[in-house]
Residue frames relative to the residue before (quaternion, step in Angstrom):
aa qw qx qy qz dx dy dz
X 1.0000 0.0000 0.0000 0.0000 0.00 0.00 0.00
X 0.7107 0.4401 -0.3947 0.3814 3.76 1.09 -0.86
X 0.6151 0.5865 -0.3615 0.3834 3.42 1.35 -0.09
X 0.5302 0.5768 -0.2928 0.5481 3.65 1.55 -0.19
X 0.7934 0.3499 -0.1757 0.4660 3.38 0.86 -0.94
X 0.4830 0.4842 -0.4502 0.5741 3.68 1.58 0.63
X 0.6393 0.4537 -0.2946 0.5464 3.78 0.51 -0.91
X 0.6413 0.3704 -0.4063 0.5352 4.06 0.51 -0.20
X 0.7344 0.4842 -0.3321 0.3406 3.31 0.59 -1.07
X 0.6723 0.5880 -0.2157 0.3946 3.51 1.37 -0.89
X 0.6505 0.5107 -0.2844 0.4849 3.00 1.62 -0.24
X 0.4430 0.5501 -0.4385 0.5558 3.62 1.62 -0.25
X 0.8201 0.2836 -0.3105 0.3880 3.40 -0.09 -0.54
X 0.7324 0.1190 -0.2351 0.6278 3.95 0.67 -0.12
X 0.2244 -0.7800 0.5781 0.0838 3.75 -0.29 1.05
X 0.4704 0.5419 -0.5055 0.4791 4.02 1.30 0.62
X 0.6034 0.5267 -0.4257 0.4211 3.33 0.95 0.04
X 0.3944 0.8402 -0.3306 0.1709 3.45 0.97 -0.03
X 0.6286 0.4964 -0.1091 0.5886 3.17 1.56 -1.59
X 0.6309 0.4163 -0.5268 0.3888 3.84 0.63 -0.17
X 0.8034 -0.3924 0.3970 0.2073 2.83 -2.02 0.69
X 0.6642 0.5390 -0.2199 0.4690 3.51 0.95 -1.33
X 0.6276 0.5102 -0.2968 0.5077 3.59 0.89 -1.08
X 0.6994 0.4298 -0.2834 0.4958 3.64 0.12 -1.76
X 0.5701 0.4576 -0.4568 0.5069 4.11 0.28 -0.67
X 0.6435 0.6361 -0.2839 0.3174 3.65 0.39 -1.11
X 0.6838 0.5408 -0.1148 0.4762 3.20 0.87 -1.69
X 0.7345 0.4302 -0.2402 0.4666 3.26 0.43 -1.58
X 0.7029 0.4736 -0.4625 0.2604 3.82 0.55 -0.63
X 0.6819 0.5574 -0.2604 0.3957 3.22 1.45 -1.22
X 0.6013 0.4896 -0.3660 0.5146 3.62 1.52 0.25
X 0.4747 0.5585 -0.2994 0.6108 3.34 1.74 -0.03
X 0.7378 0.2991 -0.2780 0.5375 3.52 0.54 -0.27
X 0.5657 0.5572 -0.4125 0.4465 3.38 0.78 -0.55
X 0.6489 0.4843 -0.3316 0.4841 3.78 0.82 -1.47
X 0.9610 -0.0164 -0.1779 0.2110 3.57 0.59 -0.40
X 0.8049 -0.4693 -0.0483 0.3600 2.90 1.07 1.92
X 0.5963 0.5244 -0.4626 0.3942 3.20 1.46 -0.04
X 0.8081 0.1968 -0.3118 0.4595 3.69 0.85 0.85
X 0.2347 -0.8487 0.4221 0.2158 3.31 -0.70 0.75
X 0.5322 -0.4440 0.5232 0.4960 3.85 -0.88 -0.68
X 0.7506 0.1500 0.1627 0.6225 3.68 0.48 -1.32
X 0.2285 0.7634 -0.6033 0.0312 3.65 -1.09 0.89
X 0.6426 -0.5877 0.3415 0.3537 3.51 -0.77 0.91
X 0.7210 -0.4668 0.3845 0.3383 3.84 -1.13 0.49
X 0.5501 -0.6095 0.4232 0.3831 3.84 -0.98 0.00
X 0.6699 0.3814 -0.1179 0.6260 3.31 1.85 -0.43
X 0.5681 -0.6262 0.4796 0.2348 3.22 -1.79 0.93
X 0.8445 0.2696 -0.2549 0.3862 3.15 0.21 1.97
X 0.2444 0.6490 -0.4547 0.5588 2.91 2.30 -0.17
X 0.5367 -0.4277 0.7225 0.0836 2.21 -2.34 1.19
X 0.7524 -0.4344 0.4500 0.2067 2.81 -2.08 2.04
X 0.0158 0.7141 -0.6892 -0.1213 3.34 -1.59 0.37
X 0.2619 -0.6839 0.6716 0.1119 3.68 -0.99 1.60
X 0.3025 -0.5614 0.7694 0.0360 2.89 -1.80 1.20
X 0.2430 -0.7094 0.6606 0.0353 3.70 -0.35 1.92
X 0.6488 0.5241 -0.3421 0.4328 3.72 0.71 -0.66
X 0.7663 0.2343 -0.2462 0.5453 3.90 0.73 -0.44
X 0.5016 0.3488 -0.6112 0.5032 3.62 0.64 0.97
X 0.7038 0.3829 -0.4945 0.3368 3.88 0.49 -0.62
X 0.6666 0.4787 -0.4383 0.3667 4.18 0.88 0.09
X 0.6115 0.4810 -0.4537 0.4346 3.53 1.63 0.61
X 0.3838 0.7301 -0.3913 0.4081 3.29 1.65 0.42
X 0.7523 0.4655 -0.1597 0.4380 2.67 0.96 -2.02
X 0.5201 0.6427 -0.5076 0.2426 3.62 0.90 -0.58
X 0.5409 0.6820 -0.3458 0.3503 3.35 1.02 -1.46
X 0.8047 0.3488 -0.2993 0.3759 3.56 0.11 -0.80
X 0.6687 0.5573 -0.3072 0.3846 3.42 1.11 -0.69
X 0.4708 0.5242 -0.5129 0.4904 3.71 1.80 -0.17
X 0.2453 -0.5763 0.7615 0.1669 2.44 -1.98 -0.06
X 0.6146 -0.5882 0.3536 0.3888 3.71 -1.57 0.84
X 0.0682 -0.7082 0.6995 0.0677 3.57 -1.56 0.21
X 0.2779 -0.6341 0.6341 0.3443 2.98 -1.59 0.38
X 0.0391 -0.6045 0.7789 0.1622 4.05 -0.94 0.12
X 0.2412 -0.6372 0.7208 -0.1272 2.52 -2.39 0.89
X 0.2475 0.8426 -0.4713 0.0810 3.43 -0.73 1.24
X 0.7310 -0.3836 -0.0833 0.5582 3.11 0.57 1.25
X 0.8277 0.0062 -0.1976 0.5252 3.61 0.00 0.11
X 0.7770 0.4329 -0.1494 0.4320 3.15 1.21 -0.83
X 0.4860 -0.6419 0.5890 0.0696 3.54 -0.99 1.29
X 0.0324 -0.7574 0.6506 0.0442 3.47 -1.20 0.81
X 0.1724 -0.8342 0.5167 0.0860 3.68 -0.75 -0.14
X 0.2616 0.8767 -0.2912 0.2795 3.82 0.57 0.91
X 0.2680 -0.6135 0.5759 0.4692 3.63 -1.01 -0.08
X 0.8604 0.2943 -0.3493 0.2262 3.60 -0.04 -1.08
X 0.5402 -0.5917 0.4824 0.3541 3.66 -1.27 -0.16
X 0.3415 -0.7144 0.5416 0.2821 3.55 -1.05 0.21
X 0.6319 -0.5652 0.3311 0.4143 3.37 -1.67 0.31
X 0.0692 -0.7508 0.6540 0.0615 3.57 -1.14 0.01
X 0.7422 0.2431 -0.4824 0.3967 3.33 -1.73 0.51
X 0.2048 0.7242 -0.6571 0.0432 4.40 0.07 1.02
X 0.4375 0.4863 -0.6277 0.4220 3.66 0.54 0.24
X 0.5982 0.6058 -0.3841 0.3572 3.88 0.64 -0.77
X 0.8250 0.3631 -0.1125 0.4183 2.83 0.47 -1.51
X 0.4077 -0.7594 0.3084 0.4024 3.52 1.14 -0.38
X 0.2683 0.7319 -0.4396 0.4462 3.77 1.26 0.58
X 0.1627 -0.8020 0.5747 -0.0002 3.36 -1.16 1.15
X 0.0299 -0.8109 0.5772 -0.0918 3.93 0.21 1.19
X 0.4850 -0.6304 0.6048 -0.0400 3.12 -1.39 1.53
X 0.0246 -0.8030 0.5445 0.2409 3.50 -0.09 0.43
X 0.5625 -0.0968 -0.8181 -0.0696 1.42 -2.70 0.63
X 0.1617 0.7714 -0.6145 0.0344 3.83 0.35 0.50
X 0.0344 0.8179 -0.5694 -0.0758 3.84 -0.38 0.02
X 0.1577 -0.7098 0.6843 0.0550 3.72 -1.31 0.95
X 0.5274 -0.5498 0.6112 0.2145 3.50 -1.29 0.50
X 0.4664 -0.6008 0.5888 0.2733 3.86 -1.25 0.91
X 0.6771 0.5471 -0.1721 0.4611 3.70 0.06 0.53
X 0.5237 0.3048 -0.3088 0.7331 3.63 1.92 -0.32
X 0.2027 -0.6486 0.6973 0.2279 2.51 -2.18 0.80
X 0.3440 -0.6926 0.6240 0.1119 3.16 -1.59 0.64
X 0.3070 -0.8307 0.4435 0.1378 3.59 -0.81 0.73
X 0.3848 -0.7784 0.2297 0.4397 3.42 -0.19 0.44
X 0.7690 0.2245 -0.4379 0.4080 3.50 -1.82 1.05
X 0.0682 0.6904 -0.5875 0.4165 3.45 1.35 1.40
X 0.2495 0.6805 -0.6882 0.0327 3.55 -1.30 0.53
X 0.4977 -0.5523 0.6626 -0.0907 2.46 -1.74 1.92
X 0.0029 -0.6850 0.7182 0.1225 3.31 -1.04 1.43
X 0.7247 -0.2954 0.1962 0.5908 3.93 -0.54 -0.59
X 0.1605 0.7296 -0.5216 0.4122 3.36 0.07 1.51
X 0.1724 -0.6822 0.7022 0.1082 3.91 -1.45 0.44
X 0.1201 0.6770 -0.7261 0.0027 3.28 -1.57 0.84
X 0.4022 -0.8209 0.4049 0.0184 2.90 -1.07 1.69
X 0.8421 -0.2033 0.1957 0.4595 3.78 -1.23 0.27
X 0.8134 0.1334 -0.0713 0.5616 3.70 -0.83 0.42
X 0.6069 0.5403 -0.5360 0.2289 3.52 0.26 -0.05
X 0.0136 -0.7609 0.6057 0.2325 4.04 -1.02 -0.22
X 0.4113 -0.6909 0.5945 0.0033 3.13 -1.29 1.12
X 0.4266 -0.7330 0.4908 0.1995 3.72 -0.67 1.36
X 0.5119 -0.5211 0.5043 0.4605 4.06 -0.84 0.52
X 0.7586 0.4009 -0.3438 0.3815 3.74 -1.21 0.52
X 0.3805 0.8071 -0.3377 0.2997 3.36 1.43 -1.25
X 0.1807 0.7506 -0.6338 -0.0481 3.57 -1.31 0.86
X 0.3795 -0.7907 0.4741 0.0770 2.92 -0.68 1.36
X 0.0768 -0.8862 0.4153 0.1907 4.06 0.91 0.85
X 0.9367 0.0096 0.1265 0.3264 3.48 -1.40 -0.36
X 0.7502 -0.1512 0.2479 0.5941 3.38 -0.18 0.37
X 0.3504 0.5732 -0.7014 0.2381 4.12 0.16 1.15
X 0.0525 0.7281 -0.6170 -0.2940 2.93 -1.53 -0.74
X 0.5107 -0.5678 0.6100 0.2116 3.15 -1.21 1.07
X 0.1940 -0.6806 0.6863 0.1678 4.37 -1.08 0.39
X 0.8395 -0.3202 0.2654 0.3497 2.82 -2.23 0.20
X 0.8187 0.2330 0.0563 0.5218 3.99 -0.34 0.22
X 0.6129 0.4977 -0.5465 0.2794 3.47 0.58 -0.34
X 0.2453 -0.7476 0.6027 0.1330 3.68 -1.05 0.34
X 0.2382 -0.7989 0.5327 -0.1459 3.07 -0.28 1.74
X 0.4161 -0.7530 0.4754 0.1839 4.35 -0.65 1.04
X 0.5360 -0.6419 0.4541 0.3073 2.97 -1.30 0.42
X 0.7798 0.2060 -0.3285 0.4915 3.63 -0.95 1.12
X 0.0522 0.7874 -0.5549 0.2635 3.83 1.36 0.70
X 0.1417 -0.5999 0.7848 0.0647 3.40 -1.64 0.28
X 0.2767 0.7707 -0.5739 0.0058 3.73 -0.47 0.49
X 0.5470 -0.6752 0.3325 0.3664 3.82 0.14 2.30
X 0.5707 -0.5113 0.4712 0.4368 3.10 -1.44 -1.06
X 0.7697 0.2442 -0.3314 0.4880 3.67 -1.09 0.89
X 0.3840 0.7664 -0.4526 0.2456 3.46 1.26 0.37
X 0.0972 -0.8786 0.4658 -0.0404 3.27 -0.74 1.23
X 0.1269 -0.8783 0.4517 -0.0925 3.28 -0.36 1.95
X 0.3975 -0.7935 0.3620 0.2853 3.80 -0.11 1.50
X 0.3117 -0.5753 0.7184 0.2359 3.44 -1.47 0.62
X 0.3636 -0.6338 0.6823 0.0240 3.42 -2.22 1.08
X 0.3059 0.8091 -0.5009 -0.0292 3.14 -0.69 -0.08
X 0.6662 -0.1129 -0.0364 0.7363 3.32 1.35 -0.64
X 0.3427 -0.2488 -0.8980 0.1191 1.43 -2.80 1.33
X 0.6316 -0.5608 0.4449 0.2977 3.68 -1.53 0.59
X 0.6395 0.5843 -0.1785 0.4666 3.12 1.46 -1.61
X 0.5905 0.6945 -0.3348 0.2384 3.58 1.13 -0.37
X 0.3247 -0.7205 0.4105 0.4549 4.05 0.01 0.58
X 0.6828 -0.3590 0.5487 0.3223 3.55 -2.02 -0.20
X 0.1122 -0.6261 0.5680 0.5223 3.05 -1.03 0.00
X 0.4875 -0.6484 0.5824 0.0519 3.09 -1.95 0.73
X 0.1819 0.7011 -0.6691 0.1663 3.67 -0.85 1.63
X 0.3312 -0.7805 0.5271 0.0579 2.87 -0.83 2.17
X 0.8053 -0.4180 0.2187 0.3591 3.69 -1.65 0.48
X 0.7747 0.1261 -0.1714 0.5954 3.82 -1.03 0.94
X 0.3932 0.5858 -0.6826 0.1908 3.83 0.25 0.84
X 0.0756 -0.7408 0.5751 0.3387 3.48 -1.28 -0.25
X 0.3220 -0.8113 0.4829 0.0705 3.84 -0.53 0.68
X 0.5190 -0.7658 0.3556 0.1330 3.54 0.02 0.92
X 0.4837 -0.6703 0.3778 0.4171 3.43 -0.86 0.93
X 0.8603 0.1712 -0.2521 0.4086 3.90 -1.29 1.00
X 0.5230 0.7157 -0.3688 0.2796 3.18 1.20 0.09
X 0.0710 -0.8945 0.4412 -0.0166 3.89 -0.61 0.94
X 0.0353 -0.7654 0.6413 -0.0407 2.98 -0.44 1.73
X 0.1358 0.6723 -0.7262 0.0471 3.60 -1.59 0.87
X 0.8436 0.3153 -0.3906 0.1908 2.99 -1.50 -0.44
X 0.7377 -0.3702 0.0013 0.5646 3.28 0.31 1.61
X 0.4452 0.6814 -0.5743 0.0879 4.09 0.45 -0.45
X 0.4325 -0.5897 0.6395 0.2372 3.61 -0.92 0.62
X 0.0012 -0.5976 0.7993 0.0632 3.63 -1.66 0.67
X 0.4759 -0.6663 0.5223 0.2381 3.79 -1.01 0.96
X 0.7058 -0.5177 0.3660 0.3160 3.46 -1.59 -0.48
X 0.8044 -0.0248 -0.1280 0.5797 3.36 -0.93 1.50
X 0.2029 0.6270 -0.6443 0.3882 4.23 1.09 1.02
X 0.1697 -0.6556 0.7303 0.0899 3.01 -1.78 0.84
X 0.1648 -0.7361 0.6527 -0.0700 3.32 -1.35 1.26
X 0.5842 -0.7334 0.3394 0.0752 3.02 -0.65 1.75
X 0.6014 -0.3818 0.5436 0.4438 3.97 -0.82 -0.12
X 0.8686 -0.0855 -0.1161 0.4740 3.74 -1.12 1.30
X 0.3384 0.6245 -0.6877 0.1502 3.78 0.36 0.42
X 0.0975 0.7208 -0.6615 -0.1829 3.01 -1.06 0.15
X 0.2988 -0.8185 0.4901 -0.0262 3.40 -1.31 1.43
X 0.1045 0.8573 -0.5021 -0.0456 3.67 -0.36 0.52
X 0.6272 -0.5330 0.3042 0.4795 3.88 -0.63 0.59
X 0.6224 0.5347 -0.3427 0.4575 4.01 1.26 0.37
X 0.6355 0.6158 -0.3796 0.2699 3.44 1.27 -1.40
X 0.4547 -0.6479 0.5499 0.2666 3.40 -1.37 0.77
X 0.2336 -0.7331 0.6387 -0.0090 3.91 -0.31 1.42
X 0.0178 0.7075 -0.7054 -0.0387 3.77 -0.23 1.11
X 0.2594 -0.5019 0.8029 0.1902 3.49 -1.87 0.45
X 0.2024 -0.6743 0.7083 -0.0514 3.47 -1.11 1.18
X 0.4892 0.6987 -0.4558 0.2545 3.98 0.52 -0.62
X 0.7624 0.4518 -0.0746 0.4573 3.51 1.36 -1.10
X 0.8257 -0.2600 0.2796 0.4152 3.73 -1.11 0.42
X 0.8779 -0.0772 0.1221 0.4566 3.03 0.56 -1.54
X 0.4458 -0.6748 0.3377 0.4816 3.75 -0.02 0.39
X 0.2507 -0.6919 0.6682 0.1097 3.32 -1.93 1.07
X 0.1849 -0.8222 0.5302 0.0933 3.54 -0.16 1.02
X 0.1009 -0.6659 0.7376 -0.0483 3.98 -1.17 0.99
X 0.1698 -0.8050 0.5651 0.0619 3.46 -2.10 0.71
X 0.7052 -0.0773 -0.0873 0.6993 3.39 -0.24 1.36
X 0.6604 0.3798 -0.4081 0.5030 4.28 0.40 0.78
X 0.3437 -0.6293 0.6811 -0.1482 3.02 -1.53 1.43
X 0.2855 -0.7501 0.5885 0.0974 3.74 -0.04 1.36
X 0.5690 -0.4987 0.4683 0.4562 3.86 -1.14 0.10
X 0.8937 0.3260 -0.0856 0.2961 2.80 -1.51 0.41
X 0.5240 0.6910 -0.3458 0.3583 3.58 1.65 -0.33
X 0.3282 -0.7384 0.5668 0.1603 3.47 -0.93 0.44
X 0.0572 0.8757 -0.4694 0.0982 3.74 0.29 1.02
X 0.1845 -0.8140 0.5506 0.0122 3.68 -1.42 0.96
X 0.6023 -0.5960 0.3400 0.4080 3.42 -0.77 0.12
X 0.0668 0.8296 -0.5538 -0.0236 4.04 0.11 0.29
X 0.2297 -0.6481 0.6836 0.2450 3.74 -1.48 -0.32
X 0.2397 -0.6122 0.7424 0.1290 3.25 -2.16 0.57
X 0.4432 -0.6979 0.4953 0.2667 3.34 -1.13 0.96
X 0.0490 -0.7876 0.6135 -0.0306 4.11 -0.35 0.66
X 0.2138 -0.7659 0.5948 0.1176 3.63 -1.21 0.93
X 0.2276 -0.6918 0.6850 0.0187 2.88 -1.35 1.48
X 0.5125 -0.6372 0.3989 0.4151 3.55 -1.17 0.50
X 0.3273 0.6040 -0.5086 0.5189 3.73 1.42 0.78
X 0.7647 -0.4620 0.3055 0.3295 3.03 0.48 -0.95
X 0.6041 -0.3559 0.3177 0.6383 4.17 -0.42 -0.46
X 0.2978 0.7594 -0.5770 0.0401 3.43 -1.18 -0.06
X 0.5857 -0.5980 0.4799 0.2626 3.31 -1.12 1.23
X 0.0555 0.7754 -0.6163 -0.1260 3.57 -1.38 0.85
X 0.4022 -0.7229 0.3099 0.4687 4.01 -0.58 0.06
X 0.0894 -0.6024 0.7909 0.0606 3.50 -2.07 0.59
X 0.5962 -0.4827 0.5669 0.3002 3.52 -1.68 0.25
X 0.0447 0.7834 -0.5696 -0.2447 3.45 -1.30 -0.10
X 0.0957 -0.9301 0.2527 0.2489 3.04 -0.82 0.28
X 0.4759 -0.8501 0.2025 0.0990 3.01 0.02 1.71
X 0.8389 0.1108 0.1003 0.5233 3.80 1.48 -0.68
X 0.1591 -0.8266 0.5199 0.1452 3.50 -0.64 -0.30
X 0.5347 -0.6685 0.4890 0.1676 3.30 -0.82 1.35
X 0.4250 -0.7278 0.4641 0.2727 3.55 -0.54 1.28
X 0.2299 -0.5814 0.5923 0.5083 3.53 -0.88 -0.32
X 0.0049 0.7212 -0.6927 0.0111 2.78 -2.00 0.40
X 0.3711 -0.7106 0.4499 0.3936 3.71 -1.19 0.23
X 0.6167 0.3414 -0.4111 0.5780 3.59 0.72 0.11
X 0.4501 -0.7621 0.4654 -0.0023 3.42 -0.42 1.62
X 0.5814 0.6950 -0.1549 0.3936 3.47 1.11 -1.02
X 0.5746 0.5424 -0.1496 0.5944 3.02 0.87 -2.53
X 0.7798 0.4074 -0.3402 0.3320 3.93 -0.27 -1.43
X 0.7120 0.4445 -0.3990 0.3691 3.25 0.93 -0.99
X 0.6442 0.6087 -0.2997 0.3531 3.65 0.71 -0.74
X 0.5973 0.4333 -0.3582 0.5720 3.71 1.55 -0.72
X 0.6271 0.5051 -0.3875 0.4489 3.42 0.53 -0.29
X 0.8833 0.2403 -0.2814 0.2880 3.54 0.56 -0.16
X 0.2757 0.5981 -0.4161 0.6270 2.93 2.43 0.61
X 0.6211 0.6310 -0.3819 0.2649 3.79 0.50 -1.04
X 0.7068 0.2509 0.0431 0.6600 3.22 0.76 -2.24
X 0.2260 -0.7017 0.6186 0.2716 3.87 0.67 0.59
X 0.1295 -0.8067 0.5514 -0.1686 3.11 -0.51 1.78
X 0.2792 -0.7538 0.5367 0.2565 3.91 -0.27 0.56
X 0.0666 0.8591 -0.4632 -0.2072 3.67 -0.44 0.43
């Protein structure tokens, strides 16, 4: 692997190195491994709670892929596509059910008993086994998404790629993620958190926990298990006062072993919109 990740890395810095044989062989495997999970972009700690570790070196060989395609037309029954990258193929293999017109990128993995309603997940992402991707989501470049996820319909999950150094976003096992809600730039959502209809989260927003005496304030991070709505802070502008948005959180999903049951009291609890 340290010899793959010197030959990618040499090509980030001298981009004449692109056209060699060594490089393009280089690229293409680590999108070969990426498509099928035996590498990731971002992978969780060796411990329950370690901080995430980003590989800056396998987002810069999903850069590099881009140039080394070349255009195509594709064709699938009526419709006509026009593109550099390819898309995944063989889910009876993999065990993954897609809804069409759902459409993944050659380059996400997908875990099995993932299901894809009409939805897109792009290049470098990896999807957790159980995962449903609903209605019209989309999953971005790199984001790295747990296994038993709920992500509503119209749910909209940023893609990274450059600054290199920049995190994924990050959605640990058993979240569920409201319908229209849109978290990117790198924000982190913990394990089995519920996220409400229209949050919208970015690696800046101010996430208040309200549940307690006194507010506890977090940025772009979702604790496990939290139970979080859309809210506003008032902020002066030399216009005047005006209301900007932050998350709140408002509860906390119990643990439980029937996972389901917990999620549903939680959103009967904090009548949650999902």
């Amino acid at each position: 692997m340290s010899d793959l990740q010197n030959l990618i890395e040499a090509a980030w810095n001298d981009r004449s190195l692109l056209p060699q044989p060594a490089t393009v062989q280089a690229i293409e495997h680590v999108i070969e491994e990426l498509d099928k999970g035996r590498l990731r972009v971002a992978q969780p700690g060796a411990t329950e709670g370690a901080d995430w570790q980003v590989n800056d070196w396998v987002k810069k060989a999903v850069i590099l892929y881009f140039p080394i395609r070349q255009m195509e037309t594709l064709e699938v029954g009526p419709f006509e596509f026009r593109d550099k990258m390819r898309l995944k193929t063989d889910y009876q293999g993999q065990g993954v059910r897609v809804v069409p017109p759902a459409v993944a990128r050659y380059g996400a993995f997908l875990a099995s008993g993932v299901i894809l309603m009409p939805s897109y997940v792009n290049i470098g992402a990896w999807v957790g086994e159980g995962t449903m991707v609903d209605t019209w989501a989309t999953v971005g470049s790199c984001a790295q998404i747990g296994a038993g996820v709920h992500l509503s319909g119209g749910v909209g999950i940023g893609g990274v790629l450059e600054p290199v150094q920049a995190a994924p976003v990050i959605i640990e096992d058993g979240a569920f993620v409201g319908s229209r809600s849109i978290l990117v730039e790198g924000c982190f959502v913990g394990k089995e958190a519920v996220i409400g209809a229209g949050v919208t989260i970015t690696g800046s927003t101010r996430i208040i926990d309200v549940t307690g005496a006194e507010p506890k304030e977090y940025r772009g991070y979702v604790p496990a298990r939290s139970v979080v709505i859309p809210g506003s802070l008032p902020k002066q502008f030399p216009a005047g006062e005006f209301h900007v948005p932050c998350a709140l959180i408002i509860g906390q999903r119990k643990p439980s072993t029937d996972l389901k049951t917990s999620l549903n009291d939680a959103l009967r609890e904090h009548n949650v919109a999902i």
